[in-house]
C-alpha positions as CSV (number, residue, x, y, z in Angstrom):
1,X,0.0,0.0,0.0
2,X,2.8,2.4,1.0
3,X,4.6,1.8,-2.1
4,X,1.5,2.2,-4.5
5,X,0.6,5.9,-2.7
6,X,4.4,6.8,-3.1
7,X,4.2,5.6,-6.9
8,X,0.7,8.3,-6.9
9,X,2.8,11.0,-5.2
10,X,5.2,10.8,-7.3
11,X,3.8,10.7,-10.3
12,X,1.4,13.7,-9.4
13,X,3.5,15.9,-7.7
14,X,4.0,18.2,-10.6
15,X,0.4,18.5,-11.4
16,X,-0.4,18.9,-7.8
17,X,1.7,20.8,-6.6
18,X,-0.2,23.9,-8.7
19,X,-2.9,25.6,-7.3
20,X,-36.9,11.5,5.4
21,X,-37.7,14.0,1.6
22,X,-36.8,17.9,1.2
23,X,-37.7,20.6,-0.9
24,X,-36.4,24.5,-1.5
25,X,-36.6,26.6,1.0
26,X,-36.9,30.2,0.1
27,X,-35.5,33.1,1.5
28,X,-39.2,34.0,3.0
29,X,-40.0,30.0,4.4
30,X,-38.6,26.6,4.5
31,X,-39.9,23.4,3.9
32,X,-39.2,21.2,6.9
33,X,-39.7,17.3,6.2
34,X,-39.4,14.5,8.4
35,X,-39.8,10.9,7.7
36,X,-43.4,11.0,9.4
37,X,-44.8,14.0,7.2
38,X,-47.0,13.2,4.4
39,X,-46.1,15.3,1.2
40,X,-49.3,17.2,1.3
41,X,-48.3,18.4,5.1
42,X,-44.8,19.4,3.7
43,X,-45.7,21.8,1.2
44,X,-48.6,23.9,4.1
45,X,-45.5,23.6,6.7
46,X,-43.8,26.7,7.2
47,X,-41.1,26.5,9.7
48,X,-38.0,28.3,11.8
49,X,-34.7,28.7,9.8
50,X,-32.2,29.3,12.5
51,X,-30.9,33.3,12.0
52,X,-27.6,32.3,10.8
53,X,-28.8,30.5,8.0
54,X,-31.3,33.4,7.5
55,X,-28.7,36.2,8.1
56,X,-26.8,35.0,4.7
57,X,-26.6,37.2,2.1
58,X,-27.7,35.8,-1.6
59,X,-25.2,34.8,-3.7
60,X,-22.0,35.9,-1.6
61,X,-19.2,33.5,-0.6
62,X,-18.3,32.7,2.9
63,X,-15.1,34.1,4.6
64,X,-12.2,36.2,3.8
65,X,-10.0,34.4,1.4
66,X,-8.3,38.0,0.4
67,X,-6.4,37.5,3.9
68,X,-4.9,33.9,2.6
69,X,-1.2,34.3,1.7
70,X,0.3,31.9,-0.6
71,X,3.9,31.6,1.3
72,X,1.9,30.5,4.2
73,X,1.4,26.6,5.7
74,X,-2.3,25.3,5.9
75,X,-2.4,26.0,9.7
76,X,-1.0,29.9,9.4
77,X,-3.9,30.4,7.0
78,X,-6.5,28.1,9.1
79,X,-7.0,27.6,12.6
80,X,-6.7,23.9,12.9
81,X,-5.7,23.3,16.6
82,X,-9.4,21.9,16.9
83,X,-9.0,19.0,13.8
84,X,-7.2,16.5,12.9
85,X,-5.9,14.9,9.4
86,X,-6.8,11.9,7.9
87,X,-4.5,10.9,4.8
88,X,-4.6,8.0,2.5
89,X,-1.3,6.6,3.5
90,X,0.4,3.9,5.8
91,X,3.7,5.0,6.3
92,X,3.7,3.2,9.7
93,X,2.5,-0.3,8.1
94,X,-0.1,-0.8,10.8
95,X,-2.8,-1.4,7.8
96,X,-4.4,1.9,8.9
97,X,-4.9,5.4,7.1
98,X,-2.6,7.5,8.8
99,X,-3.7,10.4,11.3
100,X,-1.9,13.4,12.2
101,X,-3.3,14.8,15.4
102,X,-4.1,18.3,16.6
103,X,-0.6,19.6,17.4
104,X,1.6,18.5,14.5
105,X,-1.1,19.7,12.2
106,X,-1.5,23.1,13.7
107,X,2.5,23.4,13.8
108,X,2.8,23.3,10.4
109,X,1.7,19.9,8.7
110,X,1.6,19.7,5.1
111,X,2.5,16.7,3.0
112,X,2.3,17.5,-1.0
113,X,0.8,16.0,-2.9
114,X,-2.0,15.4,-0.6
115,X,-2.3,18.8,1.9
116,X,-0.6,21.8,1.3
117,X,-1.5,25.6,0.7
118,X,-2.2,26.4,-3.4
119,X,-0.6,29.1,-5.5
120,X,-4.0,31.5,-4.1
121,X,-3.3,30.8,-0.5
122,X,-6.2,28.0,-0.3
123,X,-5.8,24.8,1.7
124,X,-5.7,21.8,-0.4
125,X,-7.0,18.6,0.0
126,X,-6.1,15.6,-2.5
127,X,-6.5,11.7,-2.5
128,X,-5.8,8.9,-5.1
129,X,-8.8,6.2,-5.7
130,X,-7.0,3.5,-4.3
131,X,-5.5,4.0,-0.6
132,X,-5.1,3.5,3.0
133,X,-8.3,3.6,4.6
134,X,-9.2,4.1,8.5
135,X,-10.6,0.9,9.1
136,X,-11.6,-2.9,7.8
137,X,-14.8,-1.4,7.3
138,X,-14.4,1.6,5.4
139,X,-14.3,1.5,1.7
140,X,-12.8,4.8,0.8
141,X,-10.1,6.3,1.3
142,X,-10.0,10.1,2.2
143,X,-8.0,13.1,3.1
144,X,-10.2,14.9,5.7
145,X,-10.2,16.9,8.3
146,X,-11.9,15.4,11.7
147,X,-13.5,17.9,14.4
148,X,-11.4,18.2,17.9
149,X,-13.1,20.2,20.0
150,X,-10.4,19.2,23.0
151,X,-8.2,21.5,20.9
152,X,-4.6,19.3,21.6
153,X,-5.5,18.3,25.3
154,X,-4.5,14.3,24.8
155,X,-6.2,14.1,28.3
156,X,-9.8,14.5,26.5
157,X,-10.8,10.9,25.2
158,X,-11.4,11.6,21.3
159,X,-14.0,8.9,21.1
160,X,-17.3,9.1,23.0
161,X,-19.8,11.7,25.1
162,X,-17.0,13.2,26.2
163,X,-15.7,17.3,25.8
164,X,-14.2,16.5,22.5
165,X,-17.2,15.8,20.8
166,X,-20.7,17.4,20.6
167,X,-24.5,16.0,21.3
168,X,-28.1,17.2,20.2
169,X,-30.2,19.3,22.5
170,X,-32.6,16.6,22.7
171,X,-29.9,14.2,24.2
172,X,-30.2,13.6,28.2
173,X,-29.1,16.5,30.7
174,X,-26.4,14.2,31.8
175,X,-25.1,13.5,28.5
176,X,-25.3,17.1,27.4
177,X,-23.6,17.7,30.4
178,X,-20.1,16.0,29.5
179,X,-19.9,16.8,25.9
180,X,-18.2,19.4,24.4
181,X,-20.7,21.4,22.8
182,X,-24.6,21.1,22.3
183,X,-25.2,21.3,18.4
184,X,-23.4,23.8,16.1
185,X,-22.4,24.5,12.4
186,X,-19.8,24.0,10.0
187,X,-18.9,26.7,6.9
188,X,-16.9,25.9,4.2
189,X,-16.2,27.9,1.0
190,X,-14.1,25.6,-1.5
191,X,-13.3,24.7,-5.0
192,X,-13.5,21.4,-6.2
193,X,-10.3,21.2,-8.5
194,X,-10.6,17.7,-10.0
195,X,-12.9,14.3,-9.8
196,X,-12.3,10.5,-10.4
197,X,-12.6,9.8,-14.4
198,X,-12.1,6.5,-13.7
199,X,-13.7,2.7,-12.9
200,X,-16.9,1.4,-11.8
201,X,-19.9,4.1,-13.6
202,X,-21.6,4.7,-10.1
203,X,-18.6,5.5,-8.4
204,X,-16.7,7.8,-11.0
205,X,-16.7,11.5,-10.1
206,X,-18.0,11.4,-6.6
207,X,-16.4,13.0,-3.6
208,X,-17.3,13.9,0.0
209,X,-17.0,17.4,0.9
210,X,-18.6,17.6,4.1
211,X,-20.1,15.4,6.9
212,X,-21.2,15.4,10.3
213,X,-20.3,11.9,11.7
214,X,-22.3,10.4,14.5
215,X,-20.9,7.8,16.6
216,X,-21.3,5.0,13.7
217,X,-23.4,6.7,11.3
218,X,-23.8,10.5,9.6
219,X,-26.2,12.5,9.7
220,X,-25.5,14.5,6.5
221,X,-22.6,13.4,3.8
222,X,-22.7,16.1,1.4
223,X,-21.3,15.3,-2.1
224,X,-20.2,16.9,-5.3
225,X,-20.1,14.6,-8.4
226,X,-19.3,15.4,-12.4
227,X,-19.4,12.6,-14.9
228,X,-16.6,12.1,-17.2
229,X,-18.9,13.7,-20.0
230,X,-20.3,16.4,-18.0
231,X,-18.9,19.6,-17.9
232,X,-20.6,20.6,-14.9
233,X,-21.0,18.9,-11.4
234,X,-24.0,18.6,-9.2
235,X,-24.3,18.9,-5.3
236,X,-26.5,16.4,-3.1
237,X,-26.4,14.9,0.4
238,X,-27.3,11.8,2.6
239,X,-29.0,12.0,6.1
240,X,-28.6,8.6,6.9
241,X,-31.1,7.3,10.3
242,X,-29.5,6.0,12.7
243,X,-28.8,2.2,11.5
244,X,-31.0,2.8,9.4
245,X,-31.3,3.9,5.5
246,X,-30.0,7.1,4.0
247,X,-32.3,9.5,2.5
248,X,-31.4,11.5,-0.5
249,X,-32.0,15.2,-1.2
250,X,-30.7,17.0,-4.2
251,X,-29.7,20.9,-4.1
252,X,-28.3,21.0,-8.1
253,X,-29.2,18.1,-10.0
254,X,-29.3,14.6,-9.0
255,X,-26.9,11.4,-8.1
256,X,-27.7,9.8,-10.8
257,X,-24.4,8.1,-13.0
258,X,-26.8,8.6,-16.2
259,X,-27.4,12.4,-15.7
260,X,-27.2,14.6,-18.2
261,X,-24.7,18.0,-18.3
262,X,-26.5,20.0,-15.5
263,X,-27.4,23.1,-16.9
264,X,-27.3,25.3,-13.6
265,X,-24.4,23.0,-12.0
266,X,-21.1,24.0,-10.5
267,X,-17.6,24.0,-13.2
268,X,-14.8,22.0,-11.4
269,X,-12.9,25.1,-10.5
270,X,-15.7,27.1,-9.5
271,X,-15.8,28.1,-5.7
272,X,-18.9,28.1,-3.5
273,X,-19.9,27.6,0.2
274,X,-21.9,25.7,2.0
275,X,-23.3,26.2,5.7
276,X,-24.5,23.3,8.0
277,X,-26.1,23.7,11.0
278,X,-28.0,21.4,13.8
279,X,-30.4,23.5,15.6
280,X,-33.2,21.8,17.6
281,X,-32.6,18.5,16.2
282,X,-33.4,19.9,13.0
283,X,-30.5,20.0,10.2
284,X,-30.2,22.8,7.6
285,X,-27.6,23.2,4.7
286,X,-27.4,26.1,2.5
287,X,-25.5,26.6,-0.5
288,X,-24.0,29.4,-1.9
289,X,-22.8,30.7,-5.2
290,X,-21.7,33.5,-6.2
291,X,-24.3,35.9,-7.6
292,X,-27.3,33.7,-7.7
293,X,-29.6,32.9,-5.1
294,X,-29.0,30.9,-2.2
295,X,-30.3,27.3,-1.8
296,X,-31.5,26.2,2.1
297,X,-32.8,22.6,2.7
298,X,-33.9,21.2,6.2
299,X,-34.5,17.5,7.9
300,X,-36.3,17.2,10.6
301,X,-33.8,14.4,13.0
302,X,-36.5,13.6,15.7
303,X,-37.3,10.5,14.4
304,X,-33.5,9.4,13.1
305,X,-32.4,8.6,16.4
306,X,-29.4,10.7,17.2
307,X,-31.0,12.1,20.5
308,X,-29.9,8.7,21.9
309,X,-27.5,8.7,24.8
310,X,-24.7,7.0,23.4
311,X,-24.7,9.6,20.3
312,X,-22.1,12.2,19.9
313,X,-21.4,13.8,16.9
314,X,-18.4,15.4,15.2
315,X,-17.9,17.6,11.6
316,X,-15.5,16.1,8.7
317,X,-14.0,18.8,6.0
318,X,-12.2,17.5,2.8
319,X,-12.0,15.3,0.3
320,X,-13.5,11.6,0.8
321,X,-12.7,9.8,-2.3
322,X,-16.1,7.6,-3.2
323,X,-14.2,6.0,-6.4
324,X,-12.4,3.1,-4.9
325,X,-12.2,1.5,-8.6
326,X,-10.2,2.9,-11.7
327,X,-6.7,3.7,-12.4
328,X,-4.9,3.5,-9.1
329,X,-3.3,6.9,-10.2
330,X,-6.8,8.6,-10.2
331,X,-7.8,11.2,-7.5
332,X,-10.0,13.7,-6.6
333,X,-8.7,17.3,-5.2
334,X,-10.6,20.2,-3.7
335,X,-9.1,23.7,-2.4
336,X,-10.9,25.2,0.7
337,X,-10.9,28.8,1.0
338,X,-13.0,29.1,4.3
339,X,-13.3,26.6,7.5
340,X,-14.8,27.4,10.5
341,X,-16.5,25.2,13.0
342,X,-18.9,26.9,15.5
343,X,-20.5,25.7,19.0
């Protein structure tokens, strides 16, 4: 394994080293579905959206990526005391991904081809179809960021209802008690740079770029995908139930590996942000793009089961590769701009 990631390092470096069912929600109302609500109750529903979903202005991207500087290190452009990196290697041989915890990775971590700061000063995030992954289980392999709200203090178990991780507000007082945080958001603005083009039809061109990860499933995985003949990607996500099924909502076309060039969908290249936010057990995403309208959708969680008290949840930023067919030189890279996590 170590000597097939060196062989897509190495080959790359040159080209890498460069730079429940929802509907709209709009800027007046949202939808808000749940996996009890009949259709026709959907569409009369008019719910909350949370003020910082509200408070976004149409069609303008997330963060200040005119402060980035170029000469910098990811962590001198990004506060990353509170993550840590997953990357799609095994330089240790112990048949894991490799991690690279809080302090390292604030202190000046990077690793090209995989993580290192672009030519515009943006944090990138690369990974090859075919690599280490972080368990037996796990299919994929990924180079993404994992949510440490213990900030460095090795004394704070990272697994767990404990302070590095955070619960719902409908958890138990107890449980609310020794977590970290109750709820939050994530923001991201990004690019994505490039997408499998290889292998298996309905895995090709699919990547990860956000997730909030429960204690064995996720509540949201949202996804950007472009087909080989596309010249435009679309944006979707999962809210899987707690072991249970995932349910599917859209935002810019579909998942579908038989879609056709998305007339209103997003240019690899092309930067945008996303918000995600669990308020109230309720979860709403909203993407932006620049100069057009902004896109909110909701679930309503009561019913998925992450209220329990042995849930605690966590946010994931990056790129997890969902190709794990194809040329084993293939990859997938995105460039974030803007990260911030918020309890």
């Amino acid at each position: 394994m170590l000597r097939l990631i060196n062989t897509w390092c190495g080959s790359l470096s040159g080209r890498l080293s460069f730079t429940k069912t929802l509907f709209l929600i709009t800027p007046l109302a949202i939808g808000l579905t749940s996996a009890s609500t009949s259709y026709a109750e959907q569409t009369d529903q008019q719910s909350y959206m949370p003020a910082s979903h509200r408070d976004l202005a149409d069609g303008v991207l997330l963060g200040n990526l005119d402060a980035l500087d170029a000469s910098k290190k990811p962590s001198e452009n990004f506060d990353l005391l509170d993550w840590t990196l997953t990357l799609p290697t095994d330089l240790n041989k112990d048949k894991k991904a490799d991690i690279i915890y809080e302090k390292p990775l604030s202190g000046g971590f990077e690793l090209k081809p995989l993580f290192y700061t672009a030519e515009d000063g943006g944090m990138v995030f690369a990974c090859p179809n075919v690599g280490a992954k972080t368990s037996k289980n796990t299919k994929y392999a990924r180079t993404e960021l994992r949510e440490m709200l213990r900030r460095g203090n090795a004394s704070i178990k990272t697994q767990g209802i404990t302070e590095n991780n955070w619960v719902f507000s409908a958890a138990h007082g107890s449980v609310k008690r020794k977590a970290g945080a109750i709820e939050g958001s994530l923001e991201a603005t990004l690019a994505v740079n490039r997408v499998s083009t290889t292998g298996d039809e309905k895995k090709v061109g699919r990547v990860i770029i956000g997730q909030i990860h429960a204690t064995d499933d996720e509540p949201i995985r949202l996804y950007y995908r472009k087909l080989p003949n596309n010249s435009k990607g679309v944006v979707y996500f999962a809210h899987e139930i707690n072991d249970g099924d995932d349910q599917w909502v859209n935002f810019i076309g579909t998942r579908s590996h038989t879609l056709a060039d998305p007339e209103d969908g997003i240019s690899l290249n092309e930067k945008f942000s996303y918000k995600i936010t669990v308020e109230n057990n309720i979860l709403f995403v909203t993407l932006i793009r620049q100069g057009k309208p902004n896109i909110t959708k909701s679930f309503d969680m009561t019913d998925s089961g992450y209220h329990k008290n042995n849930q605690y949840m966590y946010f994931k930023a990056g790129v997890y590769n969902q190709n794990n067919s194809g040329n084993p030189k293939d990859y997938v890279q995105a460039t974030f701009y803007h990260l911030d996590n918020q309890h």
